[in-house]
N, C-alpha and C positions, 0 to 999 in steps of 0.2 A: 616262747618256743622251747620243747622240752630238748635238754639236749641227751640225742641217744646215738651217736654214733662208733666209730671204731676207738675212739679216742677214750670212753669211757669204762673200759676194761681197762685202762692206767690212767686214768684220774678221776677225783671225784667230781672235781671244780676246773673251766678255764676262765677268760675274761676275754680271748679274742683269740683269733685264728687269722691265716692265708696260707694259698695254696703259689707253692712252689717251684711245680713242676706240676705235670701230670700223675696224680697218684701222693703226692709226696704234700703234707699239711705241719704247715705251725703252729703249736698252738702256744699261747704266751701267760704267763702266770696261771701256770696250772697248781693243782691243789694233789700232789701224786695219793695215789693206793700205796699204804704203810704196807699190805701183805702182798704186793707184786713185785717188788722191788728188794733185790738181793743186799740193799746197802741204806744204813740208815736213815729214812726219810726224817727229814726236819720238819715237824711244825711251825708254823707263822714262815717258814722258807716258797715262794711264790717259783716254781722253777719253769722252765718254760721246754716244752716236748716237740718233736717233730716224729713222724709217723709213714714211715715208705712203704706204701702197700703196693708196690709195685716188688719190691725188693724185700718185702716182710724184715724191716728193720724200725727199731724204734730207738732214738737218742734223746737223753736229758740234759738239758745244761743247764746249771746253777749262777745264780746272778754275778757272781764275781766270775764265771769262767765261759762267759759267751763265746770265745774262739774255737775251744775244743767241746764234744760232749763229756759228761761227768761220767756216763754212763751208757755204754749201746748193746742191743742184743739183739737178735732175732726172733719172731714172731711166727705164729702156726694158725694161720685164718682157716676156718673151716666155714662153708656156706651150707645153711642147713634149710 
């Protein structure tokens, strides 16, 4: 299955996903986009993204800091 969904405007790679909420997806060991991202992505670093298209917010969290995100910003979906 190819993967093409919202997720992949900020990653290149994940390894699994759920949804949890309505709108709102995890995705887990993802592979981030080095040019999306304001702050330096690490290679071989596996981070894990969650995606609120309900609320157009996206947060990262890094394997040592699963309680808070590393990272959160808002998003601008346009449907074309």
């Amino acid at each position: 299955m190819e993967k093409q969904g919202i997720e992949m405007q900020f990653v290149n790679e994940w390894d699994g996903w759920d949804e949890h909420d309505c709108g709102v997806l995890y995705f887990t060991n993802v592979q981030l986009k080095h040019d999306v991202f304001p702050f330096p992505v690490q290679d071989g670093v596996w981070y894990d993204l969650l995606v609120d298209t309900q609320k157009c917010v996206v947060e990262v969290y890094a394997p040592d800091e699963q309680d808070e995100p590393v990272f959160t910003s808002k998003f601008k979906a346009t449907l074309i």
